[in-house]
GULUMBA-368657 format. One line per 10 residues: number of its first residue (from 1); for each residue x, y, z of N, C-alpha, C. Coordinates in pm, 1 decimal, decimal comma. Each point is the difference from the previous one (the first is absolute). Last residue first. Layout:
<rs>
NUM) X Y Z X Y Z X Y Z; ...
</rs>
This chain:
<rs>
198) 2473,2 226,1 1925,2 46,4 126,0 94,5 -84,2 32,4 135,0; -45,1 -382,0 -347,6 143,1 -16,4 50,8 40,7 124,1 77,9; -440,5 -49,9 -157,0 28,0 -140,4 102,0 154,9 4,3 -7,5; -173,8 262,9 -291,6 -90,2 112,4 75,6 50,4 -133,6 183,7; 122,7 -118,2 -475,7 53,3 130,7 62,9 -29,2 38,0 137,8; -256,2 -333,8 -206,4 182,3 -66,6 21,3 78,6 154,0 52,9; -459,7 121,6 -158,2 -50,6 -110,1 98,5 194,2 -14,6 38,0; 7,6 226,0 -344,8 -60,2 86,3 69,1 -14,9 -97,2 130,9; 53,0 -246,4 -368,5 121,6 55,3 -13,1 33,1 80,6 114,3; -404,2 -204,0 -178,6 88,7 -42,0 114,5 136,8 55,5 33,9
188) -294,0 236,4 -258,1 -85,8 -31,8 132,6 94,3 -123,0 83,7; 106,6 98,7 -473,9 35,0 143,7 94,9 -48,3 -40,7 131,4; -111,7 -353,0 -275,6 143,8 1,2 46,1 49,5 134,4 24,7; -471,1 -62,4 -111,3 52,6 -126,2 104,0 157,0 16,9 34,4; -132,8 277,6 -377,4 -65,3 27,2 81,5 42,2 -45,2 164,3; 131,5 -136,6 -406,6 82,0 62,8 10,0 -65,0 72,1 144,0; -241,6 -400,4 -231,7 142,5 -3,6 80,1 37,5 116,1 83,2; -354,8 143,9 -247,7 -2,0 -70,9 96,4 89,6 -66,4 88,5; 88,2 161,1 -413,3 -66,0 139,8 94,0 -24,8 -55,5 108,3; 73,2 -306,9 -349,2 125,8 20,1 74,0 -0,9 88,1 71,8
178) -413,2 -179,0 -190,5 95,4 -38,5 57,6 115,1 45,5 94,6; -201,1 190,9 -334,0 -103,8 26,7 116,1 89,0 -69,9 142,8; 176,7 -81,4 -435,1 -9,4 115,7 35,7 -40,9 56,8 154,3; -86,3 -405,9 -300,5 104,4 21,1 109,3 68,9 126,8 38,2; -406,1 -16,3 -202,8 -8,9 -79,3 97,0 89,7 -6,1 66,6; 6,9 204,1 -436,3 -60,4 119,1 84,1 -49,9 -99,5 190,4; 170,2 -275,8 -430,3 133,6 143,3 89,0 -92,0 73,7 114,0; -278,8 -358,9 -192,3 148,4 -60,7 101,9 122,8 112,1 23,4; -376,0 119,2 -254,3 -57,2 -50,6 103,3 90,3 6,1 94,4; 59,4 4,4 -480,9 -11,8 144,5 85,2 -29,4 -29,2 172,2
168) 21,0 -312,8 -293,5 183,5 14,3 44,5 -63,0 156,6 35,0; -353,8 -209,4 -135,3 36,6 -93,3 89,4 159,3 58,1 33,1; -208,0 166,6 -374,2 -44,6 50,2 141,7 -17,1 -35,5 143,1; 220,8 57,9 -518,1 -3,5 -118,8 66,9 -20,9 91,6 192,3; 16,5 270,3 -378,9 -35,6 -130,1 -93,4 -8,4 -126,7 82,9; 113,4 404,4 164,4 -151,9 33,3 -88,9 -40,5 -143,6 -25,5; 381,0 228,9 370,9 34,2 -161,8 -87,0 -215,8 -48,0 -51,7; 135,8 402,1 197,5 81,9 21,7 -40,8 23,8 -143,6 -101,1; -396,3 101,2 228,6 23,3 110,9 -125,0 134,4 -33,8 -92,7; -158,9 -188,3 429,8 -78,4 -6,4 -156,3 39,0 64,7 -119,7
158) 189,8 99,4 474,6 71,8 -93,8 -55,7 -72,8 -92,0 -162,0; -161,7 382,2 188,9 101,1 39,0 -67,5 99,8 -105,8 -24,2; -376,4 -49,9 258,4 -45,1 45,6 -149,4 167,8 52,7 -58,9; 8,6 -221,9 453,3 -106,0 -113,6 -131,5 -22,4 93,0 -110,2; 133,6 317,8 345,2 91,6 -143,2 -42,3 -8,0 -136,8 -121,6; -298,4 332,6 177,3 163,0 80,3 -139,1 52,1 -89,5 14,5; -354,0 -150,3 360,2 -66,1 75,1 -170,9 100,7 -7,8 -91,4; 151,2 -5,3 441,7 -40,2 -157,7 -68,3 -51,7 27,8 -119,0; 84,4 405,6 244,9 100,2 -96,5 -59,5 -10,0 -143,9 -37,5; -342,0 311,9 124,5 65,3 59,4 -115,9 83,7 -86,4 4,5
148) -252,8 -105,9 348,1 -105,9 -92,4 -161,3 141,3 116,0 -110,0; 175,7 89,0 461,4 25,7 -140,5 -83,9 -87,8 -45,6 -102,2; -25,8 465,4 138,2 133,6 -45,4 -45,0 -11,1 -160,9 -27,1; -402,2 147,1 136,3 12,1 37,4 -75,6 146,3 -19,9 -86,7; -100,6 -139,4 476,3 -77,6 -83,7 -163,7 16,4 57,3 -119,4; 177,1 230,2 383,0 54,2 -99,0 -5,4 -70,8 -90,6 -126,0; -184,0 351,6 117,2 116,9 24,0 -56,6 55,9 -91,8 3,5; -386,0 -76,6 200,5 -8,0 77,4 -95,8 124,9 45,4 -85,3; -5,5 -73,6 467,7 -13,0 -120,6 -107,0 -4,5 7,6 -136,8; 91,8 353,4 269,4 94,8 -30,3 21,9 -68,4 -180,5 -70,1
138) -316,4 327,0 125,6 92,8 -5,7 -84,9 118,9 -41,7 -16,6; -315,2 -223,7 256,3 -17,8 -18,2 -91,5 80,6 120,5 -127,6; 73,1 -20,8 481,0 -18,9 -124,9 -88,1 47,9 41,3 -122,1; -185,0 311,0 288,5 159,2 18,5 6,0 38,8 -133,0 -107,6; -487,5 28,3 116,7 55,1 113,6 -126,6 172,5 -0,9 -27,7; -222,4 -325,2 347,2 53,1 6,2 -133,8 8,7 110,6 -75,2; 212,2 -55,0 449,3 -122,3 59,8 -52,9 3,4 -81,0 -112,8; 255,6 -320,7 317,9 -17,7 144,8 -99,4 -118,7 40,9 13,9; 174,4 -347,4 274,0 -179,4 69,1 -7,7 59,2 130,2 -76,0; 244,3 -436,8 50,7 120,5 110,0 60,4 -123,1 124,3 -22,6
128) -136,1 -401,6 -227,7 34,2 -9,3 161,7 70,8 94,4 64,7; -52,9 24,2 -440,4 -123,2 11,5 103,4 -14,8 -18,6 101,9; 433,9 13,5 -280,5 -110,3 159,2 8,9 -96,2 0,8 96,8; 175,4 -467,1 -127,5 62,7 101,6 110,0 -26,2 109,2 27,3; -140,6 -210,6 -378,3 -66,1 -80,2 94,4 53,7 78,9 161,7; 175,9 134,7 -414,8 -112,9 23,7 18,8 -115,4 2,4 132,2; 489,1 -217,9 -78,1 -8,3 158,9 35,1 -144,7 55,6 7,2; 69,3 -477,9 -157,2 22,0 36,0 123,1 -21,3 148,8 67,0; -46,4 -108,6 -401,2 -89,9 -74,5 55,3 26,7 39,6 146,9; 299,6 79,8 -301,4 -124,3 150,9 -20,1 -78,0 -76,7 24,1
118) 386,1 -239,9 27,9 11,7 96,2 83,5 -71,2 103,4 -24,6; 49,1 -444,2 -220,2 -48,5 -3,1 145,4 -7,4 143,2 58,1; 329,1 -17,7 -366,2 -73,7 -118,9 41,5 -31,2 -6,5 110,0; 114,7 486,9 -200,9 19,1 -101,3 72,3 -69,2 -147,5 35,0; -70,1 484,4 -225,8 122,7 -153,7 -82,4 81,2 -71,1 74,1; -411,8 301,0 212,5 -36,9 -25,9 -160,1 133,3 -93,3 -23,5; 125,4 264,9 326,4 -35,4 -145,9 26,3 -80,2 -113,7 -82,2; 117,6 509,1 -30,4 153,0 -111,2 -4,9 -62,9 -152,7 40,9; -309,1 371,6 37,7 37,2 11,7 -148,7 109,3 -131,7 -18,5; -194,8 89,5 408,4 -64,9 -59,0 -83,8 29,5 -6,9 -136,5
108) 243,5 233,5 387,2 94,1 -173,6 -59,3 -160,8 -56,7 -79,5; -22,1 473,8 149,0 113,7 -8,9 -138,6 1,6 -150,9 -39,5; -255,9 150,4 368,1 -100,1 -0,6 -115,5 127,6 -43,8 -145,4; 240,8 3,9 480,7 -162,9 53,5 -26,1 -50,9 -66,7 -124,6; 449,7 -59,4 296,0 -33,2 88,3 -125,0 -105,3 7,9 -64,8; 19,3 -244,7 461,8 202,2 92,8 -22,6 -50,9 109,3 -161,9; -326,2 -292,0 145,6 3,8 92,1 117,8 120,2 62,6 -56,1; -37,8 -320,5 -232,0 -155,0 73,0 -70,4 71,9 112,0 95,1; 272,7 -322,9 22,5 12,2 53,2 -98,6 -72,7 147,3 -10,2; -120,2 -361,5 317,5 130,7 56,8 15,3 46,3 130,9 -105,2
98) -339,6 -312,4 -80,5 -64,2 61,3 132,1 130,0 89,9 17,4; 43,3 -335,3 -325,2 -44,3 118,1 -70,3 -58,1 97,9 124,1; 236,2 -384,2 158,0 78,7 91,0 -85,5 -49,3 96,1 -28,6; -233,4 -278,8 169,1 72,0 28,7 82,2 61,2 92,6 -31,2; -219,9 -299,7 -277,3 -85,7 114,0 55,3 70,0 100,7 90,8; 234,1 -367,4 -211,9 -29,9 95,8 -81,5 -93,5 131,3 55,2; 94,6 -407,6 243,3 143,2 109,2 -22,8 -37,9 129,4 -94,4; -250,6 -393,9 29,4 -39,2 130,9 107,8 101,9 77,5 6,5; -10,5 -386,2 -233,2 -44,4 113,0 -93,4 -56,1 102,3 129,6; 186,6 -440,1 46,8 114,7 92,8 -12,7 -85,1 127,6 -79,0
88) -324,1 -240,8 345,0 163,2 -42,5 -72,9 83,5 79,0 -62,5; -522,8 126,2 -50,7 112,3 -77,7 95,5 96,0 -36,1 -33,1; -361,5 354,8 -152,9 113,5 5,1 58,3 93,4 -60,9 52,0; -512,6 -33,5 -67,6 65,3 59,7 -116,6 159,9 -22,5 7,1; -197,4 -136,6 419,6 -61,8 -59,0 -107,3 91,3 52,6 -156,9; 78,3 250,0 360,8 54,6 -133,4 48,1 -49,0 -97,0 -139,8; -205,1 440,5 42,1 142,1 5,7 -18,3 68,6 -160,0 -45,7; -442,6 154,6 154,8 1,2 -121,8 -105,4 121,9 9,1 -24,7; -110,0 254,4 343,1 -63,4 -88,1 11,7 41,0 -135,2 -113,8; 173,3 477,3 45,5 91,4 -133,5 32,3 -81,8 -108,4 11,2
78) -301,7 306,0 -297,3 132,5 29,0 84,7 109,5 -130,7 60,5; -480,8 161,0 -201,1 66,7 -136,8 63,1 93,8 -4,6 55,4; -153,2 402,4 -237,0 -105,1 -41,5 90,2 8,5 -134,5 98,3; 311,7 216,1 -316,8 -68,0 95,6 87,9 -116,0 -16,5 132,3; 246,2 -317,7 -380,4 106,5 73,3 127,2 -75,2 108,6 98,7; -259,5 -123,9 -373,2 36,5 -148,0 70,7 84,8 35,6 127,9; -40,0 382,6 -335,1 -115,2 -57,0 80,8 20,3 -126,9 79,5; 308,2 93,2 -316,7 9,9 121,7 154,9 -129,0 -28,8 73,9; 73,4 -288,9 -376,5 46,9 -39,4 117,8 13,7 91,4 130,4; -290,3 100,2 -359,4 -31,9 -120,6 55,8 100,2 -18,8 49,5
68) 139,5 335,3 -227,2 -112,5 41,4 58,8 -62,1 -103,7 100,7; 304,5 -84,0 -298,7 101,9 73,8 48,3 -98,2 22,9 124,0; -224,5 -120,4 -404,9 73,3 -143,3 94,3 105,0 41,8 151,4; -201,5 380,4 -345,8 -60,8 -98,0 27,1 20,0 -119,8 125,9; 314,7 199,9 -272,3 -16,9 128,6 115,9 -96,9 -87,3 99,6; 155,2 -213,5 -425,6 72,6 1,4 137,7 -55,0 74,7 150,8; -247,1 31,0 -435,1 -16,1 -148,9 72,2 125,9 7,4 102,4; -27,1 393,3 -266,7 -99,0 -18,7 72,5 -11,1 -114,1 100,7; 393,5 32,0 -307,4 20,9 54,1 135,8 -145,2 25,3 70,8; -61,8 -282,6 -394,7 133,0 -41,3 60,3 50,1 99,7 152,0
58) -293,4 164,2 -354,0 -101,6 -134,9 80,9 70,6 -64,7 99,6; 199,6 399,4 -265,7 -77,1 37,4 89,7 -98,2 -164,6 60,4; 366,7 -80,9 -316,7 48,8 119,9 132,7 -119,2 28,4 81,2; -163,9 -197,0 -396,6 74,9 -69,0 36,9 69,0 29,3 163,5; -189,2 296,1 -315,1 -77,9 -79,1 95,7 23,4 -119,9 51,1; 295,7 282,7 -227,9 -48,2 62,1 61,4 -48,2 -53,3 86,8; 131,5 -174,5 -397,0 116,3 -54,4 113,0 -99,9 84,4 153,6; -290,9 -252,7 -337,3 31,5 113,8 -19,4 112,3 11,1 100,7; -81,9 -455,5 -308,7 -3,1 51,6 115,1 24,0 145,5 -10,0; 119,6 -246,8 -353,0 -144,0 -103,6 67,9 -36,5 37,3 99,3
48) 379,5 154,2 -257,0 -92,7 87,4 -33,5 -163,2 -126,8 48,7; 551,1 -8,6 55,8 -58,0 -76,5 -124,7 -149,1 69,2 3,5; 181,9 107,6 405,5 115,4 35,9 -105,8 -41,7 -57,9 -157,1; -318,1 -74,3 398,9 38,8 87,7 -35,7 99,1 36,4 -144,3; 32,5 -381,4 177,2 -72,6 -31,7 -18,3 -77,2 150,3 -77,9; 337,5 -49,9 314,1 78,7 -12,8 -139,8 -108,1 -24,1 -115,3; -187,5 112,0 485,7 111,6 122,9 -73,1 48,1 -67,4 -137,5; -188,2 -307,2 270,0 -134,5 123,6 -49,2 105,3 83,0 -92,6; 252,3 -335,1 273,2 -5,9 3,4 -142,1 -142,6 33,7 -104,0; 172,1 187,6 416,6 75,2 1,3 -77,5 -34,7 -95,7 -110,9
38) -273,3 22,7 310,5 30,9 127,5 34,9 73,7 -11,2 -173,0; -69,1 -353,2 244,7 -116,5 -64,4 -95,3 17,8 192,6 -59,9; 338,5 -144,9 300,7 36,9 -84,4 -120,5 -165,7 29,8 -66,8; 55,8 168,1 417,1 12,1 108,2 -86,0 75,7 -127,5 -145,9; -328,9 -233,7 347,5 -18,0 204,2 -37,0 87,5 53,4 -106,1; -90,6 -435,4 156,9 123,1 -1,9 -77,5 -51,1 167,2 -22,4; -137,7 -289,0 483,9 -69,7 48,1 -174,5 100,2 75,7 -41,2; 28,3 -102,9 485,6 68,4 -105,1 -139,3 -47,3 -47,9 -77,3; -104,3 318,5 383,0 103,4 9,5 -110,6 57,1 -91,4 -59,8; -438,1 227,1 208,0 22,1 -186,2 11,0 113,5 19,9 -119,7
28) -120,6 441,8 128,0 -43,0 -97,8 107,2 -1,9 -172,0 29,2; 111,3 308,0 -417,0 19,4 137,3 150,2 -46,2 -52,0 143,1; -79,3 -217,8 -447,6 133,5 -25,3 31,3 23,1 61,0 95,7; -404,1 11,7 -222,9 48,7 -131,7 111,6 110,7 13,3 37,3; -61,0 352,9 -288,2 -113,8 11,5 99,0 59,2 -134,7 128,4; 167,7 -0,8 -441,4 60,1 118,7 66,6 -62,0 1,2 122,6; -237,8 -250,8 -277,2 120,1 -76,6 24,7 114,2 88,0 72,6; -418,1 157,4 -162,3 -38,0 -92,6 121,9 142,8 -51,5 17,3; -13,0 305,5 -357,9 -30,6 56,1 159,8 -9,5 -80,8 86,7; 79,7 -144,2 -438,8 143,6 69,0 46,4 -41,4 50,3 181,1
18) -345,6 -165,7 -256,2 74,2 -93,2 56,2 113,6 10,2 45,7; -292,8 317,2 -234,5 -48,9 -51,8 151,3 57,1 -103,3 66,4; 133,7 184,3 -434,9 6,9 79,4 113,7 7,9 -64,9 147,5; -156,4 -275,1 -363,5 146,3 -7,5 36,9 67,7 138,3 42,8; -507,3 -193,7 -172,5 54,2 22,8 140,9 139,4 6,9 17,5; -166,6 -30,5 -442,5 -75,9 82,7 70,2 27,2 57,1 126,8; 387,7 -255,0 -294,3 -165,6 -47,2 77,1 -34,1 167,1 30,4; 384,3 -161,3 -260,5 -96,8 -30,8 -56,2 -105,9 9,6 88,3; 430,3 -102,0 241,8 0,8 59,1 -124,0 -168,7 -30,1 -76,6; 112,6 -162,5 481,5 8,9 161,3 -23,6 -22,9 63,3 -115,7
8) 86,6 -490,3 127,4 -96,0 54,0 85,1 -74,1 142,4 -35,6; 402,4 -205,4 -255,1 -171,0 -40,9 -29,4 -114,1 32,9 54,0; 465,3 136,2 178,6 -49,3 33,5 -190,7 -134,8 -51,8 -4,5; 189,5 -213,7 372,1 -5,5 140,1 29,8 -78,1 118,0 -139,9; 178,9 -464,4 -81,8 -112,7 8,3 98,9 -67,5 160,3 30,4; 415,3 -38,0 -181,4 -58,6 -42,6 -118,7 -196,4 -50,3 71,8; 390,3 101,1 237,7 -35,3 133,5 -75,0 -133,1 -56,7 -56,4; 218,1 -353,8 239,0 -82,0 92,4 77,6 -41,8 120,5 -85,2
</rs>
């Protein structure tokens, strides 16, 4: 997959613009490799084929972006297409981020960014729950910004660190991401098992 990812991105004219569309799709059809194409821009970066900057900025533009199309979708469709987008066990997710949103506001967009499924969901939830967007969108906005910064340093500093082989930069600054994620999922259940034994 890097090595795909690399080709798509390295050497082109358009490999801003591809960091953006792929960040972009992901904020509404999440199973585009958003922040694997994020991170290995960044190691890509680190070897000097990439600027890390613009990298960060196409990467949290295109989130904000996509972030945008599902608050819209949620805003205007609402539970209509809920059911559709949402079935089966992935309504839990909407459910959740509806819950969340009301209990702690604008904060769980930032926390839900490193959640599988869960800055699709939360977004999508903003709209249905008829935020303002000005209230939105800052609180999106920051959220893209921290995650195009941490997928970015991640992939570049994991470039950096292993120069000579940028395929092992990849795979640290991945499982990395990784285990933020785990670690993420397992405060949240941890919280969830707690929160069900008292």
């Amino acid at each position: 997959m890097f090595h795909s990812i690399v080709n798509a991105i390295s050497g082109s004219a358009w490999s801003y613009g591809i960091i953006f569309g792929v960040a972009m799709l992901d904020g509404f059809f999440p199973i585009v490799p958003s922040e694997t194409t994020v991170i290995a821009a960044g190691v890509l970066a680190a070897n000097g084929q990439l600027n890390i900057v613009l990298v960060i900025l196409a990467a949290a533009a295109g989130a904000v972006a996509g972030d945008n199309v599902s608050f819209w979708i949620g805003r205007t469709l609402g539970e209509r297409i809920a059911g559709k987008l949402f079935s089966g066990n992935r309504r839990k997710h909407l459910d959740r981020a509806h819950r969340m949103i009301e209990e702690r506001g604008g904060y769980i967009l930032l926390i839900a960014r490193f959640i599988p499924g869960g800055r699709t969901a939360a977004t999508f939830a903003c709209g249905t729950l008829d935020w303002e967007w000005i209230r939105f969108i800052k609180y999106d906005v920051a959220a893209g910004i921290v995650w195009g910064s941490y997928a970015g340093l991640l992939g570049y500093f994991g470039g950096k660190t292993f120069k000579d082989s940028p395929f092992k930069g990849f795979i640290v600054a991945f499982a990395i991401a990784l285990a933020i994620t785990g670690g993420v999922e397992l405060i949240r259940w941890l919280r969830k098992r707690e929160t069900a034994q008292s």
